[in-house]
N, C-alpha and C positions, 0 to 999 in steps of 0.2 A: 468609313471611307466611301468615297464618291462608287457608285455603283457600275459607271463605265469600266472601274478597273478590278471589281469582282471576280470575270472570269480569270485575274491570273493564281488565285487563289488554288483553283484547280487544277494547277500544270504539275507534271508530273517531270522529276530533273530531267530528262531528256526535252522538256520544250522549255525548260528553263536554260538549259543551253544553250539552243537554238536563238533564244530571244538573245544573251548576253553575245554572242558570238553576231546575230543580226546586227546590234548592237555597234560590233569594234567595226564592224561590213560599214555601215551606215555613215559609220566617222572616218572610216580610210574614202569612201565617195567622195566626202565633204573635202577630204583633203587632196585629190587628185583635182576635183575641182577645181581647186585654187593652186596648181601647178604654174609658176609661172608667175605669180602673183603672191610675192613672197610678201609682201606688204600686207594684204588683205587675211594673210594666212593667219602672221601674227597677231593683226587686229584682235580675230576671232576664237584664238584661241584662251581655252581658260586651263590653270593650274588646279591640282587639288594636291589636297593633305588629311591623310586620315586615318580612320579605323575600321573598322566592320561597317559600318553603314556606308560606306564608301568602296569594300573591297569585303563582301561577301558570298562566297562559293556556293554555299547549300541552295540559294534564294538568287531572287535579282538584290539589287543594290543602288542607292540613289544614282551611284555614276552611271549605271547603266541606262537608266531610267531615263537621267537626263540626255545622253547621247541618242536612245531610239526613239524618246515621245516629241524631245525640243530638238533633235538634230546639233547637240551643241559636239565640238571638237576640244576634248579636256584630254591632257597631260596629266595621269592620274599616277601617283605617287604614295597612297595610301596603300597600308597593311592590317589586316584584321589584328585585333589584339591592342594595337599601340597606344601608346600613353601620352597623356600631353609633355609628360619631361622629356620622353623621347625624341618626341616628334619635332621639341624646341629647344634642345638642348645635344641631345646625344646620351643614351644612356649604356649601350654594349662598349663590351668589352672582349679581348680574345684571351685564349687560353693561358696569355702571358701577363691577362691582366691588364694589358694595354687599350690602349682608348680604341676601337674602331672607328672610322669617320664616319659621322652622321649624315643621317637622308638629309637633313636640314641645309648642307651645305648645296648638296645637287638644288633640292628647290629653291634656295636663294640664287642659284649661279643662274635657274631657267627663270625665275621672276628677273633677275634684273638682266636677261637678252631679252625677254620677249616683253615685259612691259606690261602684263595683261590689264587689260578692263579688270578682272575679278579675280582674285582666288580665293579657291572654296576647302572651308577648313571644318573638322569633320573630331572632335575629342572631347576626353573625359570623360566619357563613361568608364572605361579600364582604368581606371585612375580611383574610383568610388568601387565599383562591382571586385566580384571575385575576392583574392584575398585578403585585399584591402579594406573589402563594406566589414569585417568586426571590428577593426580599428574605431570606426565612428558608431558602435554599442557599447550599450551598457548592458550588463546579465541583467535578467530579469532578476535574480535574488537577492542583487544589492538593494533593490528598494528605489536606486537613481532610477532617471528618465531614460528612456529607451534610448535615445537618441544622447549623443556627448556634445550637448551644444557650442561648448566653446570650442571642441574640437572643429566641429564641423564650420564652424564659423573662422576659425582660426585656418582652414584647409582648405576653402571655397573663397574665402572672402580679401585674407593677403596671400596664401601661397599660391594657386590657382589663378590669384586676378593678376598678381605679379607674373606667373608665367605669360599668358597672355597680354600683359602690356608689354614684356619682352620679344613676342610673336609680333605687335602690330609696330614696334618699334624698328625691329628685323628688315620687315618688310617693306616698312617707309622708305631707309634707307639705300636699296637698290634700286625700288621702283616708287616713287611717290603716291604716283597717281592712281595706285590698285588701292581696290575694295574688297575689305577681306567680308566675306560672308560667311557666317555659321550659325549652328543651331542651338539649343538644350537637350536635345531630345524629346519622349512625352512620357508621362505618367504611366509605368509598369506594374503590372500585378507580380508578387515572390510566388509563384506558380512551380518552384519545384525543375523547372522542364530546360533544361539544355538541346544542343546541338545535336543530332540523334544523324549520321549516316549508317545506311545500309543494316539498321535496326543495332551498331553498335552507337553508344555515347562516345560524342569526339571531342564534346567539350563544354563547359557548364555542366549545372544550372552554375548562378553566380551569387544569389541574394538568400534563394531559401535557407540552405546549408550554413549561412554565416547566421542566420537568425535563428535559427533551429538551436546551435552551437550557444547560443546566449541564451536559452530558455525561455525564446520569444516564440509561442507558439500560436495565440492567438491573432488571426486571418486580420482584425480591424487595426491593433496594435502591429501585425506585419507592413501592412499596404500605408498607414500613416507615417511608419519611418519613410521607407521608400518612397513616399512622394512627397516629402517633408523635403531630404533631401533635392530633386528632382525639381522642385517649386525654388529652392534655393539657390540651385548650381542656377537657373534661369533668371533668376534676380542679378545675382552677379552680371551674367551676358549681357544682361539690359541699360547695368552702370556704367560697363562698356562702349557699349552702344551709344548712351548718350555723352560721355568722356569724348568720342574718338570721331569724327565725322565719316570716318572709310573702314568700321567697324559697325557690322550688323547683324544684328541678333535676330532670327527667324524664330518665332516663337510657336512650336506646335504640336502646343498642350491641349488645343483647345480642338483641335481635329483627331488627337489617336486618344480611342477608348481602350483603356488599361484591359478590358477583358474581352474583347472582338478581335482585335489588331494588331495583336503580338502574334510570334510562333514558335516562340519562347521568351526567357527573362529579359533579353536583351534586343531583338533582334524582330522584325515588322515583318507581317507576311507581304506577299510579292506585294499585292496592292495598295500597300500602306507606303513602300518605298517609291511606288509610283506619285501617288500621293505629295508624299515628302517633295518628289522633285517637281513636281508641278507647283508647289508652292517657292521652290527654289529659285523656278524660274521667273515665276512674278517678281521675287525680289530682282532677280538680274536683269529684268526687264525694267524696272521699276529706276533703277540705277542712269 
């Protein structure tokens, strides 16, 4: 990761709040600013949609990143945890069984008042990690390949892609003229290591424990699932990408080192999420 954003590496949660809380400060300016100016308001505002990289607590998080380093004013609608059927579908329920209304309906109803230049769409990793990554193993004792190819292929390539063509399809229709922007993620080491607050575990790990579980113990055979995977979901974004002309795939595999720039299985240290948004921004820039 770029070396300007080293030192947030070593912030300790109390400047980690401070930053995030700078952060909403910086984007409530922005919008007092433009009081008055309800036109210029909406121009610039942008939607998101997301998971943990977009709405994480422990750490900063891309959205922050982008509101304090680029000054942008985002609508942020992401939940740590969420899934791409959630996020495009609706997947709760309440105690009676009944459907709850989905977030998806809020952020179609603010994509199609405000019309944004961009929304910023942030899934699937919860969709593969957690209890889900056994489903795409094989044991190691059956003698198959680690990895369930046609699963995986069958999981990433129509159900996944179909989710996603139903996202940018969604969204066409209230507002045409937005770009949706999203990522793959980048290449994770199964490192064992979860969410750790106040020296209890709050959550994860997500990768080791399912490959452990299959009698995948070997470190070279661990890290080639995982980025098998990983190299895959990114192909997919990329067909996308080139399918959809207001669908773009950020690709950045090639900036996060699997063993520097995590700070667990899932989840970038501060400066890798700064990172992230700095390259985000070129795309919205770039737009």
């Amino acid at each position: 990761m770029a070396k300007r954003f080293s030192k947030m590496d070593k912030w300790s949660s109390e400047q980690v709040g401070r930053f995030k809380a700078a952060a909403q400060e910086k984007e409530r300016t922005a919008r007092m600013r433009l009081t008055g100016r309800a036109d210029r308001l909406v121009l610039e505002t942008l939607i998101a949609e997301g998971d943990s990289w977009f709405d994480y607590l422990p750490g900063t998080d891309v959205i922050d990143c982008l509101r304090h380093n680029h000054n942008y004013i985002i609508e942020n609608y992401s939940k740590a945890g969420d899934t791409l059927e959630n996020m495009i579908y609706g997947t709760r329920i309440n105690r009676r069984f009944e459907r709850v209304s989905p977030s998806i309906e809020q952020v179609l109803r603010r994509l199609g008042e405000l019309k944004p230049k961009v929304f910023l769409f942030s899934g699937g990793g919860n969709d593969v990690a957690g209890d889900e990554f056994e489903s795409y193993l094989n044991h190691k004792e059956s003698g198959l390949p680690v990895l369930r190819d046609q699963y995986v292929n069958d999981m990433l390539n129509q159900v996944f892609l179909k989710y996603l063509e139903d996202l940018i399809e969604k969204v066409a229709a209230v507002s045409p003229h937005t770009h949706i922007i999203t990522h793959g993620y980048g290449r994770t080491a199964p490192t064992g290591i979860g969410v750790d607050v106040l020296w209890f575990s709050f959550v994860g790990p997500w990768l080791r424990p399912a490959l452990a579980r299959k009698g995948i113990f070997g470190t070279v055979e661990q890290r080639k699932a995982v980025f098998t995977l990983i190299d895959k979901y990114n192909a997919m974004l990329a067909v996308l990408d080139q399918k959809y002309l207001k669908f773009h795939h950020v690709d950045l595999r090639d900036m996060i080192d699997p063993d520097r720039d995590w700070v667990n299985e899932l989840h970038l240290r501060n400066s890798g999420f700064a990172q992230v948004a700095q390259r985000i921004h070129r795309a919205i820039k770039a737009l």
